[in-house]
Every structure is written in structure tokens, then in C-alpha cells.
N, C-alpha and C positions, 0 to 999 in steps of 0.2 A: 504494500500500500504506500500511497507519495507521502512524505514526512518532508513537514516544514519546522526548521531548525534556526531560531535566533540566538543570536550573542550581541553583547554592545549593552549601550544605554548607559545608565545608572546618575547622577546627579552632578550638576554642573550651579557655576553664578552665570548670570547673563552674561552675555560675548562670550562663552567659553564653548569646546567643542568635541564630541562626541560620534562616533562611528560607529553603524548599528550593520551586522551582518548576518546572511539570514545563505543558509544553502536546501535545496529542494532536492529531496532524494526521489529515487525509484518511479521519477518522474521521465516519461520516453518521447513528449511531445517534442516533434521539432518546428511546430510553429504554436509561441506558448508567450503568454504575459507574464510577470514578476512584479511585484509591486511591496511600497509599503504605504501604509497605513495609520490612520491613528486614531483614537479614539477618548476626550476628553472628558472628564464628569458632567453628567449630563447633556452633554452633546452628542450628535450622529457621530458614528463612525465615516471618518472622511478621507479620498486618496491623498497623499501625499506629493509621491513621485512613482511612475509605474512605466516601466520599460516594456517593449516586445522582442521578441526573437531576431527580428527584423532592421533592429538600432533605435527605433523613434523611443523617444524618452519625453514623458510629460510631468508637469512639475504645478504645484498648487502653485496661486500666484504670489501669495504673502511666504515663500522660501525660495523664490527665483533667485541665484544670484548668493544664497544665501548655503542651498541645500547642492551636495553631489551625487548624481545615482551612480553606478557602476555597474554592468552584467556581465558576466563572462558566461557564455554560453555554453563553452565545454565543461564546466565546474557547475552549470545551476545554481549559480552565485550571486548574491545581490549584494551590493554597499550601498549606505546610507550613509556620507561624510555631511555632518551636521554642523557647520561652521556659524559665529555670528549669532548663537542662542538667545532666544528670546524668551522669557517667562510662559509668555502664552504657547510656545511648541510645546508646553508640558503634556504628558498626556501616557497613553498605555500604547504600545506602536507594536504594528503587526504584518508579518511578511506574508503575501498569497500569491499563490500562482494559479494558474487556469490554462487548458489548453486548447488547441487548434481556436487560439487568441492571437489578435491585433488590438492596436492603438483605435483603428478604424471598428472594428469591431465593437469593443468596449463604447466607444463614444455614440455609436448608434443606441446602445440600449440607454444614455442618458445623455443627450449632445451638448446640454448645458455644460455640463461639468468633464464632457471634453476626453473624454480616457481616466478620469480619476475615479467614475465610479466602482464602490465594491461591490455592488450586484455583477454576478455573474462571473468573480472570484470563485474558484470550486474549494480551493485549498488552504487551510489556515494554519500558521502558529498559533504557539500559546502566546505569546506576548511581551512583550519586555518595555520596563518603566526607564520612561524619560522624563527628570526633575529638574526646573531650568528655576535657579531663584534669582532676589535682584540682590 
């Protein structure tokens, strides 16, 4: 069965910076999404930054500039380089993948939000805490 595996996180002061990595096992999809995720008290669960197999990399807009995805394809590998930490990135962050996925794909099923949505993620971590204070 696909096993989704995080490490990273843990607590930071604002501006400070943290790398979340996430690898997808006994997963055989060669056209597949990867993403992270994040999910704050009381808030929806929201994409972050979510790659495809393909290269296209989409990125919320308040971590542009701010946030780094990575995929290595032959590894099922994701990095999360979280540069420039804000308070409000706190939250519970979660790696998923889904297969015979696109950028194009995911953004059909919600065009607002562009490839971030997690509908239609098949695959979850358990999750890992990100604590960003001032």
C-alpha cells in the first residue's frame, strides 16, 4: 500500500527557516501530483505548494517568493524549504500524493484555487507541526 512519510517542521521565531520532507513509497504512478498542505485551527485545510510529475509547481500566493518546492521524481520526494517564516504559516502540514494527476487536472476540479486544491489528493501523511512565533 503507498505510504506517505514526513520529517521536518518543528518551531521557529519569525524570519527563521525550516524544511519539511515528505517521501511516497510503493507508489508506481508515472504521471502523479505531490503536494503539501496545511491545515490551521479552525481553518480549511489549504494547498500550499503542489508539484506534478511533469515540473509545473504551484504555490499559494501569500508564500511566493517566500516558500521552495523540490520533487525529485526518481526518489518520490518532496521538499518544503520554508524561508522568511511568518506566525500565520503556523499550522499542522501534510504531504499527498494522487495519481495519473496534473496541475491541469487538479485545477479543473476547483479553478479558483488553481492546482492547490486537496480534493482529489488520494494519499495522506500523518502530519507534522509547524510553530512560527514573533
Amino acid at each position: 500500500q503507498v505510504q506517505v512519510a514526513e520529517s521536518g517542521g518543528g518551531s521557529v521565531q519569525a524570519g527563521g527557516t525550516l524544511k519539511l520532507s515528505c517521501v511516497v513509497s510503493n507508489f508506481a504512478s508515472r504521471r502523479y501530483c505531490l503536494g503539501w498542505y496545511r491545515q490551521s485551527p479552525g481553518k480549511k485545510r489549504e494547498g500550499v505548494a503542489v508539484a506534478d510529475s511533469g515540473g509545473e509547481v504551484v504555490y499559494m500566493e501569500s508564500v511566493k517568493g517566500r516558500f521552495t518546492l523540490s520533487l525529485d521524481n526518481s526518489q518520490k520526494a518532496l521538499d518544503l524549504e520554508m524561508n522568511g517564516l511568518k506566525p500565520e504559516d503556523t499550522g499542522m502540514y501534510y504531504c499527498a500524493a494522487t495519481s495519473s494527476c496534473t496541475i491541469a487536472t487538479l485545477t479543473v476540479i476547483d479553478p479558483q484555487l488553481k492546482g492547490l486544491t486537496p480534493f482529489g489528493m488520494d494519499y495522506w501523511g500523518k502530519g507534522i507541526q509547524v510553530t512560527v512565533s514573533t
